[in-house]
C-alpha positions as CSV (number, residue, x, y, z in Angstrom):
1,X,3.1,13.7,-25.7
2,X,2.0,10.5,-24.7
3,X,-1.7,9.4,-25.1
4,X,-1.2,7.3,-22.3
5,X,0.2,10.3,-20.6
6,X,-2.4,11.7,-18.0
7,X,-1.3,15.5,-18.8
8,X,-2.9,14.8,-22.2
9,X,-5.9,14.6,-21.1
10,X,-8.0,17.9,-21.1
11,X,-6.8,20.8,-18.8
12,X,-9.9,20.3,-16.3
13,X,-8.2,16.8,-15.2
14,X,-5.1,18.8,-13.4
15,X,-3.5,22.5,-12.9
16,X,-0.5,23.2,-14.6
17,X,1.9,24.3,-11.7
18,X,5.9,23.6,-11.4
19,X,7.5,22.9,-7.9
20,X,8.7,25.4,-5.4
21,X,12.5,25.3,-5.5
22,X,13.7,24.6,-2.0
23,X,17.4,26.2,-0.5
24,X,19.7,23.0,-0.1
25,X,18.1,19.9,-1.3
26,X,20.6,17.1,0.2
27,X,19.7,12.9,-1.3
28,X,18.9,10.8,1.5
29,X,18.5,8.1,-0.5
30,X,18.1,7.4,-4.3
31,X,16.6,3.4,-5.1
32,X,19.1,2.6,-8.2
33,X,17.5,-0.6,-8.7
34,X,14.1,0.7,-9.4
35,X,16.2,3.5,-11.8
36,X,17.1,0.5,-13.6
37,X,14.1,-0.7,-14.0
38,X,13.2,2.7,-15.6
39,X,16.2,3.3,-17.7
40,X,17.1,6.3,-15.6
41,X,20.5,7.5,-15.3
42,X,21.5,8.3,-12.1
43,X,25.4,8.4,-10.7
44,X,23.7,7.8,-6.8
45,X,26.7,9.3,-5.5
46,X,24.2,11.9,-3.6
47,X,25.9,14.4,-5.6
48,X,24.2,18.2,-6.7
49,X,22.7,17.1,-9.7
50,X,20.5,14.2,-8.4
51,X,19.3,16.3,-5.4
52,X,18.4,19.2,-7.4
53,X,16.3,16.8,-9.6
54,X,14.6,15.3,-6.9
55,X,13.8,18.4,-5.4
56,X,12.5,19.7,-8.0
57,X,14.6,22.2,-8.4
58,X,15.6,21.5,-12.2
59,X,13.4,19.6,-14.0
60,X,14.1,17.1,-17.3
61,X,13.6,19.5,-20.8
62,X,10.2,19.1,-22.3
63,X,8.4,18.6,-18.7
64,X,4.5,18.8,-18.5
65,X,4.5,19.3,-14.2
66,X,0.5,19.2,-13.0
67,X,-1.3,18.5,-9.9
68,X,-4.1,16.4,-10.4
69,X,-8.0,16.9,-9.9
70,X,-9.8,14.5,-7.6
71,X,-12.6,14.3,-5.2
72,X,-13.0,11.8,-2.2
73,X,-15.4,10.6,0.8
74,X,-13.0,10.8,3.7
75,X,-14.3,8.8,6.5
76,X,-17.6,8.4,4.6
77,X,-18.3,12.3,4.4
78,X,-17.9,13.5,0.4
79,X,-15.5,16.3,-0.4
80,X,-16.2,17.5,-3.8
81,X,-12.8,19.2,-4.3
82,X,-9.2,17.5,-3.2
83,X,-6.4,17.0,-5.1
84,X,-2.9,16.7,-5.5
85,X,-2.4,19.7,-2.5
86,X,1.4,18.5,-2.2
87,X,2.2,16.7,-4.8
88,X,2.9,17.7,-8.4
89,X,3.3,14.6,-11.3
90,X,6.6,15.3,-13.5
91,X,6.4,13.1,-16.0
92,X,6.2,9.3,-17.1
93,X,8.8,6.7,-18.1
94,X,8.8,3.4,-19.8
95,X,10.1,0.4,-18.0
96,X,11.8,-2.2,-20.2
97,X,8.8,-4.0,-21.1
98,X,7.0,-1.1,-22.4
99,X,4.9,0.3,-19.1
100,X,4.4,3.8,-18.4
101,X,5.0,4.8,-15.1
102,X,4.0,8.3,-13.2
103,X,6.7,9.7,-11.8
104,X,5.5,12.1,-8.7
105,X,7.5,14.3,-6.5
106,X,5.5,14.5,-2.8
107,X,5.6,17.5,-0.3
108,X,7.3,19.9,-3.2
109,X,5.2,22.9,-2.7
110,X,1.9,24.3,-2.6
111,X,-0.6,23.6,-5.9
112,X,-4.2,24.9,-6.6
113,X,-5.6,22.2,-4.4
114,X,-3.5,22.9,-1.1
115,X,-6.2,24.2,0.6
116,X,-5.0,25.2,4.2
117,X,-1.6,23.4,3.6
118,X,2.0,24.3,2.9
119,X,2.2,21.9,0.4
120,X,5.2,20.7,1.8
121,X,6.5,17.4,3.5
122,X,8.3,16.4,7.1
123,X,11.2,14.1,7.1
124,X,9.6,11.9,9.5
125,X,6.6,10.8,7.3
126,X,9.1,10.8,4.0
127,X,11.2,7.9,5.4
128,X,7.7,6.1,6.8
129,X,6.4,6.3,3.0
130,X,9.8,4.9,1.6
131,X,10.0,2.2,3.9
132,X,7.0,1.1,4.0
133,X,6.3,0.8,0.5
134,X,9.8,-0.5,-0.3
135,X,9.2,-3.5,1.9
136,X,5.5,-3.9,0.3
137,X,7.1,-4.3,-3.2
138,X,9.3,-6.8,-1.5
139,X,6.5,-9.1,0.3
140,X,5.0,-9.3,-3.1
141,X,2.3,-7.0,-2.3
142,X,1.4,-4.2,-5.2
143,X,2.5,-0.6,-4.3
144,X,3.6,2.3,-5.4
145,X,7.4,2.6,-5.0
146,X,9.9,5.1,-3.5
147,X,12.6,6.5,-6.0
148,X,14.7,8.9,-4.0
149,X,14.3,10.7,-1.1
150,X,15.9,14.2,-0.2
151,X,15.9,16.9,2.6
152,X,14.8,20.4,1.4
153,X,17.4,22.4,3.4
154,X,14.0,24.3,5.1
155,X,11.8,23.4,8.2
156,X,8.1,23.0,8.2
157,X,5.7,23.6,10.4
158,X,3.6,20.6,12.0
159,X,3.1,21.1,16.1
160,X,6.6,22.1,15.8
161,X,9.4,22.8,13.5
162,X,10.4,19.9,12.0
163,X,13.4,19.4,9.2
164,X,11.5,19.0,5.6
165,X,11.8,16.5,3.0
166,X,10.3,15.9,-0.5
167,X,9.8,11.8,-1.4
168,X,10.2,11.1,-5.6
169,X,7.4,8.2,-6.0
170,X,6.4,6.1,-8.8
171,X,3.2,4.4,-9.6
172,X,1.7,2.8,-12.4
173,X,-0.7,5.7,-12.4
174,X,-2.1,7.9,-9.9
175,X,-5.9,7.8,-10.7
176,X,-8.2,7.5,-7.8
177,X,-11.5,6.1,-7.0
178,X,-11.8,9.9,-6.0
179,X,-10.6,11.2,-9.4
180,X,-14.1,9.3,-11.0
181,X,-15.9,10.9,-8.1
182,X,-14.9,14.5,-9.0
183,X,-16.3,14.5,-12.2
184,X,-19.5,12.3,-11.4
185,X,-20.1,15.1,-8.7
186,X,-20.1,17.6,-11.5
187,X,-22.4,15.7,-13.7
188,X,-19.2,15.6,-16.3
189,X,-20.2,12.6,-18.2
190,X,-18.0,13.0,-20.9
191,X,-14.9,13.9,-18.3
192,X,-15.9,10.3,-16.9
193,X,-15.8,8.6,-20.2
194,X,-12.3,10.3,-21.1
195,X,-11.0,9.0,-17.5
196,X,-12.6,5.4,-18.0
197,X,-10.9,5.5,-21.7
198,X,-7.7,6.5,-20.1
199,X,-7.6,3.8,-17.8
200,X,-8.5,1.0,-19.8
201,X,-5.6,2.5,-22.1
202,X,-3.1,2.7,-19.3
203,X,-4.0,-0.7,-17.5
204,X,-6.2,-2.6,-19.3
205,X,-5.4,-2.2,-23.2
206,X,-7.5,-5.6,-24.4
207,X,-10.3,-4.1,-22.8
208,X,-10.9,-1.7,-25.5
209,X,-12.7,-4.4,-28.2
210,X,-14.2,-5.7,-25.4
211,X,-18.2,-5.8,-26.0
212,X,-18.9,-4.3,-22.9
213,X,-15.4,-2.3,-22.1
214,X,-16.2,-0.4,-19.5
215,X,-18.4,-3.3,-17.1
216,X,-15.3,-5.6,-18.4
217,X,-12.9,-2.3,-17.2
218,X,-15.1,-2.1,-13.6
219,X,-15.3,-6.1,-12.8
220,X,-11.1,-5.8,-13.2
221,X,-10.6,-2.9,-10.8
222,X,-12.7,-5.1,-8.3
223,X,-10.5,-8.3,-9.2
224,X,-7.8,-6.2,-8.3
225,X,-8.7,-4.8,-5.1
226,X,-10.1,-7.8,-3.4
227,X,-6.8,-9.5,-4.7
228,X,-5.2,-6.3,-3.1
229,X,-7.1,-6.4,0.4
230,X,-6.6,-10.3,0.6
231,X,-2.6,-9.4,0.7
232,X,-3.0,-7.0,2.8
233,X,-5.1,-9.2,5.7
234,X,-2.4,-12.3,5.1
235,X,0.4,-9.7,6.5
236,X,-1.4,-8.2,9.0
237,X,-1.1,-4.8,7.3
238,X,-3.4,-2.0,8.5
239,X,-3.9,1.1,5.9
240,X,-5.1,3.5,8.1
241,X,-7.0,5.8,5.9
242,X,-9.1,4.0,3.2
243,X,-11.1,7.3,2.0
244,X,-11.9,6.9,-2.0
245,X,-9.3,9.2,-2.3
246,X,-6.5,7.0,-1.3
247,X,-7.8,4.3,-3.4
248,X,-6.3,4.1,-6.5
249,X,-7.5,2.2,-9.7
250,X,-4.5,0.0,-11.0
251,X,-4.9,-2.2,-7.5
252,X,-1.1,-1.0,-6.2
253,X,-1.4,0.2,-2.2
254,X,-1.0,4.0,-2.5
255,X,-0.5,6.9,0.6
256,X,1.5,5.2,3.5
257,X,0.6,8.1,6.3
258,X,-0.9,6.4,9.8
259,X,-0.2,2.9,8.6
260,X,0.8,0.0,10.4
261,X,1.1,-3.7,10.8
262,X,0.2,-5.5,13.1
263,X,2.5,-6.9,16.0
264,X,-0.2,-8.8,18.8
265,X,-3.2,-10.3,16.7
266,X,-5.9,-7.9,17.0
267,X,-8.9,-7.8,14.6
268,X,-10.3,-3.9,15.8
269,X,-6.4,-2.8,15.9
270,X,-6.5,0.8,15.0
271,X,-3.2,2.5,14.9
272,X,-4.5,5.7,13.0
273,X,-4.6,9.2,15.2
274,X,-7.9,10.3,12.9
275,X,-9.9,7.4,13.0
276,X,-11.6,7.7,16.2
277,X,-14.2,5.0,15.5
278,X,-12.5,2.5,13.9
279,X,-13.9,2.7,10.2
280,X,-10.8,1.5,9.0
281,X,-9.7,-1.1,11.4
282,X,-7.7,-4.3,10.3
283,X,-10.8,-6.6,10.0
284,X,-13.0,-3.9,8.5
285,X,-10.9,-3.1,5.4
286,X,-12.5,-5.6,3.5
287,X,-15.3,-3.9,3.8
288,X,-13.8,-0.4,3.4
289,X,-12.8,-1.2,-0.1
290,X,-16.5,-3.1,-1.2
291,X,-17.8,0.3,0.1
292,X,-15.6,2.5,-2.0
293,X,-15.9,0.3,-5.1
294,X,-19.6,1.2,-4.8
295,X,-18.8,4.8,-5.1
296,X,-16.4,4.2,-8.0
297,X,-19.6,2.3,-9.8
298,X,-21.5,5.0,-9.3
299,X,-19.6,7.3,-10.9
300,X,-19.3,5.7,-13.8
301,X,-22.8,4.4,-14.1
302,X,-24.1,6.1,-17.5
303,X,-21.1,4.1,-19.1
304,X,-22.5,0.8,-18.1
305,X,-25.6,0.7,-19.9
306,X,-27.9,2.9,-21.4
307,X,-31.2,1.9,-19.5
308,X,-30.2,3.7,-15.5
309,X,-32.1,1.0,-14.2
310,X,-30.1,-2.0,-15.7
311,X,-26.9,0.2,-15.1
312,X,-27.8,-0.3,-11.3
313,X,-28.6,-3.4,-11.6
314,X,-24.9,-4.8,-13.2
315,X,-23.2,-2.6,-10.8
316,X,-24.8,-4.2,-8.1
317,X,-23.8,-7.4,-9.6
318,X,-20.1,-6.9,-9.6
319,X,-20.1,-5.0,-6.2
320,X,-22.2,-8.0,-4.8
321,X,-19.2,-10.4,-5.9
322,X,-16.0,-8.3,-4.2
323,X,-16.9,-10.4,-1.1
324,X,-16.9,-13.8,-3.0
325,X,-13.6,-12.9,-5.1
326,X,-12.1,-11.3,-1.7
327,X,-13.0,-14.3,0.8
328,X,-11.6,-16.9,-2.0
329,X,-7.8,-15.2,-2.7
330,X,-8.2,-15.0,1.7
331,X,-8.6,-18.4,2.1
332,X,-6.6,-19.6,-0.5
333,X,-3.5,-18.0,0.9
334,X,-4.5,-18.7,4.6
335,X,-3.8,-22.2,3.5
336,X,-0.8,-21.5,2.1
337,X,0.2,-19.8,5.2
338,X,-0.1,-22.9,7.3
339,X,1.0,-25.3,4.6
340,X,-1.8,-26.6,2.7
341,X,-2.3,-27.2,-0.7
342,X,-5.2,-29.4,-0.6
343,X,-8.6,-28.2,-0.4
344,X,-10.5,-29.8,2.4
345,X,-14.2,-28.6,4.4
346,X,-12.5,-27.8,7.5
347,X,-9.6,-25.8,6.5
348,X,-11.9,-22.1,7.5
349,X,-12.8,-23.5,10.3
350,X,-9.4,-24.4,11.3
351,X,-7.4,-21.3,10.0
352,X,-10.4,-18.8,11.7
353,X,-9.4,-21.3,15.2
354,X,-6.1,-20.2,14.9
355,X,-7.0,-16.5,14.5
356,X,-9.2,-16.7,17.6
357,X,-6.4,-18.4,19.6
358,X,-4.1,-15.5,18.3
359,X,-6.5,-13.0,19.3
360,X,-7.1,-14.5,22.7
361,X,-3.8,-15.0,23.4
362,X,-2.5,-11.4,21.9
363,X,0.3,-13.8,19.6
364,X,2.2,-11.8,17.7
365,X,0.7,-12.6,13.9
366,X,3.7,-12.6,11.5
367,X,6.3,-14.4,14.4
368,X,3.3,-17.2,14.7
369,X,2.9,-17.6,11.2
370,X,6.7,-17.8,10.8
371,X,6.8,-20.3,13.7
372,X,4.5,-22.6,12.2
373,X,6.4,-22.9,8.7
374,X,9.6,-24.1,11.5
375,X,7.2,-26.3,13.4
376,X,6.6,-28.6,10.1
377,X,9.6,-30.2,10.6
378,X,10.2,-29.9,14.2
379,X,10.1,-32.7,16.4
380,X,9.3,-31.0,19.7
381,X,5.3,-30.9,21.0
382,X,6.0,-27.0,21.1
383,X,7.8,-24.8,18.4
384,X,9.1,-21.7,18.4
385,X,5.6,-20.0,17.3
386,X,4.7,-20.8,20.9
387,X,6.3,-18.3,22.4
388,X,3.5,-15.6,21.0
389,X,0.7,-17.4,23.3
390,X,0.2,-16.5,26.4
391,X,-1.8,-19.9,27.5
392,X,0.4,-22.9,25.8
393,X,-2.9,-25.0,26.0
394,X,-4.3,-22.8,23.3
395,X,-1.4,-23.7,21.2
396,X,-0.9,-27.4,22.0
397,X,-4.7,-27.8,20.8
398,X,-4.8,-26.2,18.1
399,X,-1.0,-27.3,16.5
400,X,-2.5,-30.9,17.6
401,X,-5.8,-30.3,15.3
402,X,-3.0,-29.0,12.5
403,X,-0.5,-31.9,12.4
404,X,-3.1,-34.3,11.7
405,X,-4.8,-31.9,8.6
406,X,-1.6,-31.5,7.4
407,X,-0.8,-35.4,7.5
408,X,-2.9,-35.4,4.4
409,X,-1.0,-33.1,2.4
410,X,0.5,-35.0,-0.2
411,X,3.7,-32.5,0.0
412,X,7.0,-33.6,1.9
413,X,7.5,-31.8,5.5
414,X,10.5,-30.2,4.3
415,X,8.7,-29.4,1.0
416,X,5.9,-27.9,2.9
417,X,8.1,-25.6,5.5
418,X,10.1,-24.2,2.6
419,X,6.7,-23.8,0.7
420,X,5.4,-21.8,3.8
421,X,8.4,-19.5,4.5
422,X,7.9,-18.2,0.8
423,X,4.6,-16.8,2.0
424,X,5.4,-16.4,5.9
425,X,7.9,-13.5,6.3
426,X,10.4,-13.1,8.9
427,X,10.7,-9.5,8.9
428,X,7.8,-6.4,8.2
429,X,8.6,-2.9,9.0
430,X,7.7,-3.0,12.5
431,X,6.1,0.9,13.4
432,X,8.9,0.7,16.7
433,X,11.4,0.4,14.2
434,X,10.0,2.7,12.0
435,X,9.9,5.2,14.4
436,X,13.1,4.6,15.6
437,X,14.6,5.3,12.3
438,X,12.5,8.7,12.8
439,X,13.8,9.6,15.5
440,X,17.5,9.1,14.3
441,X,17.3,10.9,11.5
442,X,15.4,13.9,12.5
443,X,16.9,14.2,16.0
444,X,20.5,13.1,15.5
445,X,20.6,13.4,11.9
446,X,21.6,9.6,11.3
447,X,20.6,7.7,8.7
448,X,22.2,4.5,9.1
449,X,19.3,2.9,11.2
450,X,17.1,4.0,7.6
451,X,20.3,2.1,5.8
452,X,19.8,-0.7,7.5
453,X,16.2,-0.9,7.9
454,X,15.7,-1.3,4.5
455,X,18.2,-3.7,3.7
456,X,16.7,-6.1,6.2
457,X,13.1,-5.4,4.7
458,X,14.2,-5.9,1.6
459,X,14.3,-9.6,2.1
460,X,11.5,-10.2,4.4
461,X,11.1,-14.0,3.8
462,X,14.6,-14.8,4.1
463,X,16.4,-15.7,7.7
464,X,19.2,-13.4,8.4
465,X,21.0,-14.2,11.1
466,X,22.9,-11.3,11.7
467,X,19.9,-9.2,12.0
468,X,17.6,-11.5,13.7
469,X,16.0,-8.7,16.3
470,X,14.5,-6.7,13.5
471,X,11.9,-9.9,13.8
472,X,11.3,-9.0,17.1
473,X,7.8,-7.6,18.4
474,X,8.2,-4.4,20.4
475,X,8.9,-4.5,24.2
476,X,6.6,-2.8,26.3
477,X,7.9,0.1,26.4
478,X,8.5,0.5,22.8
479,X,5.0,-0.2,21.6
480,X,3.2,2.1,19.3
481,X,-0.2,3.0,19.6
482,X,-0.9,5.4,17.0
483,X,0.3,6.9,13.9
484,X,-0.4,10.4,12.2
485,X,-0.7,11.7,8.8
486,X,2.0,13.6,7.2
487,X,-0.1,17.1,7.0
């Protein structure tokens, strides 16, 4: 077995389980380009073979199948004991260029950490997790990535009977701010110093002769999440449910339950059903994710120096500078997002205008944004991007204040609009068409609003005219104002 293969790591790390075969596994979808990318051979004809694969129902010869351990504060209150409670790790696979990825199969049956649960998974929040993270991967964004998708031929229960589903997903490991936290809760030291070893090994392999590996291994996992975050706020993308436990330690975006992103600028926009106080609203990720990488230090603080008290002390350090590293990658691509590349005084100020105007004005934040990199080259006093604001004042002003900033960028116009629709896109996975894609395939059982979904998504920074409402925000009536997890 691998050494960088997590099932090699001692048996208190997981539980050895297999999946619960399911009656009729059908493929909804299987991503042939990522299987590609992992040298696996699929025929993607949706044929008996693939779905009983990604069902779980026959598994590759030689497969280790575990749940993993983990802890996780959830909404700030610790839970010493989660764990993979529907979701059992299958194996690993080397991409072309010699990385290891996890491959996972999600709502395949019940595991020693299922708790309550049935361990299994509804269609509607399958599709939600392979859209959503499909178009993440294509806005550049790290995440983990959908593989296949199938129906189980079963129902499961949620507040009714709904048709289930089992998503195949792959990460470049599935180790948690929360998996750290289960063993520092049990005062496992050396559990903590396998799982830091492991890491380092999987992500960070120069880290190893590194005089300090482990504070070298801790200041990249913060690089990576305020690099992470920053991405996130520039798309208006709101995770719903930052507990430790949905953090995970190679920086991709992981669990896509009550997310969202957002349509009318809103910095308290909450979308998700369980957050009734707004812990993880948009503007308060940031903070969200410095918080948990405070509990991730903690846990591993008898590796950072042998004195506790200087341990403390260079944990604080690096905590202390996620908000520097965070508000630089921010405001670097804010500029980019309005066509700067020069770094002048005022460019906050004038970016954080903007946002106010936005939020004043309830302007939808990815149609402005896209606006703007058309207004660069646009002759008229107004562009398109003013159709977001309600008052056209607050637009005029501000694009005024703009045109003259941007009159000393050393960049062509047309150099600087193309620039900007490379970070701008036209198209995110709206939660109204989400939902709509829900709503066909688990009321009239068709997937070709899913089909077509994703192929839109797939290229979210390029026009395409043919499917130029997917841009659109969501009429009135269409809205949506919350989201639910998937248990």
């Amino acid at each position: 077995m691998n050494s960088r293969s997590y099932a090699s790591l001692p048996e208190r790390f997981f539980a050895r389980v297999a999946p619960t075969p399911v009656a009729q596994p059908r493929v909804i979808k299987v991503n042939l380009a990522l299987a590609a990318e992992l040298n696996l051979s699929l025929k993607g004809f949706r044929g008996e073979g693939d779905a009983a694969f990604f069902s779980g129902n026959v598994l590759p010869p030689g497969s280790v199948t575990i749940a993993m351990a983990y802890a996780g504060h959830q909404f700030g209150h610790f839970v010493p004991q989660l764990g993979d409670g529907r979701a059992i790790l299958i194996g690993e696979r080397s991409d072309g260029h010699g990385r290891l990825w996890d491959i996972q199969l999600k709502g395949c049956g019940r595991t020693p950490y299922s708790r309550s649960g049935d361990g299994r998974a509804a269609l509607g929040p399958v599709l939600r997790e392979y859209i959503v993270s499909e178009a993440m991967h294509a806005l550049g964004i790290p995440a983990t990535r959908s593989l296949a998708a199938v129906t189980t031929g079963e129902s499961v229960r949620r507040e009714e009977l709904l048709p289930g589903a089992i998503l195949t997903r792959v990460a470049a490991s599935h180790v948690r701010v929360g998996t750290f936290e289960y063993f520092a809760a049990r005062r496992d030291f050396a559990a903590t110093k396998i799982l830091a070893d492991f890491c380092i090994g999987r992500h960070s392999g120069r880290l190893a002769h590194d005089e300090a590996p482990y504070l070298a291994w801790l200041r990249e996992v913060i690089a990576r999440q305020a690099a992470l975050l920053a991405d996130w706020m520039q798309v208006g993308f709101v995770h719903g449910v930052m507990n430790t436990d949905n953090m995970a330690i190679s920086g991709e975006t992981i669990d896509f339950g009550p997310c969202a992103f957002l349509d009318a600028f809103d910095p308290a926009a909450v979308f998700s059903s369980i957050d009734e106080h707004g812990r993880y609203a948009y503007s308060n990720q940031p903070h969200a994710a410095a918080w948990n990488l405070a509990r991730l230090a903690e846990s591993v603080l008898t590796l950072l120096h042998e004195d506790p008290a200087r341990a403390v002390d260079l944990a604080q350090q690096l905590i202390e500078s996620f908000a520097g590293q965070f508000a630089d990658r921010w405001l670097k691509g804010m500029r980019r997002k309005i066509g700067l590349s020069v770094e002048e005084a005022g460019d906050r100020a004038l970016i954080e205008d903007l946002l106010d105007a936005m939020h004043r004005n309830q302007a939808d934040f990815t149609l402005t944004f896209r606006g703007l990199s058309n207004a660069v080259t646009d002759p008229q006093p107004i562009g398109e991007a003013r159709v977001s604001f309600e008052h056209s004042r607050d637009y005029q002003e501000w694009v005024q204040r703009w045109r003259v900033r941007a009159a000393r960028e050393p960049m062509s116009p047309a150099a600087r609009a193309a620039a900007m629709r490379q970070v701008n896109p036209a198209y995110i996975a709206r939660n109204h068409r989400i939902e709509q894609v829900i709503a066909a395939a688990v009321e009239q059982r068709d997937l070709a609003p899913f089909e077509q979904l994703l192929a839109v998504l797939s290229q979210p920074y390029l026009d395409q005219a043919a499917f130029a409402a997917y841009a659109n925000p969501p009429a009135a009536s269409e809205r949506v104002l919350q989201t639910f997890c998937g248990t």
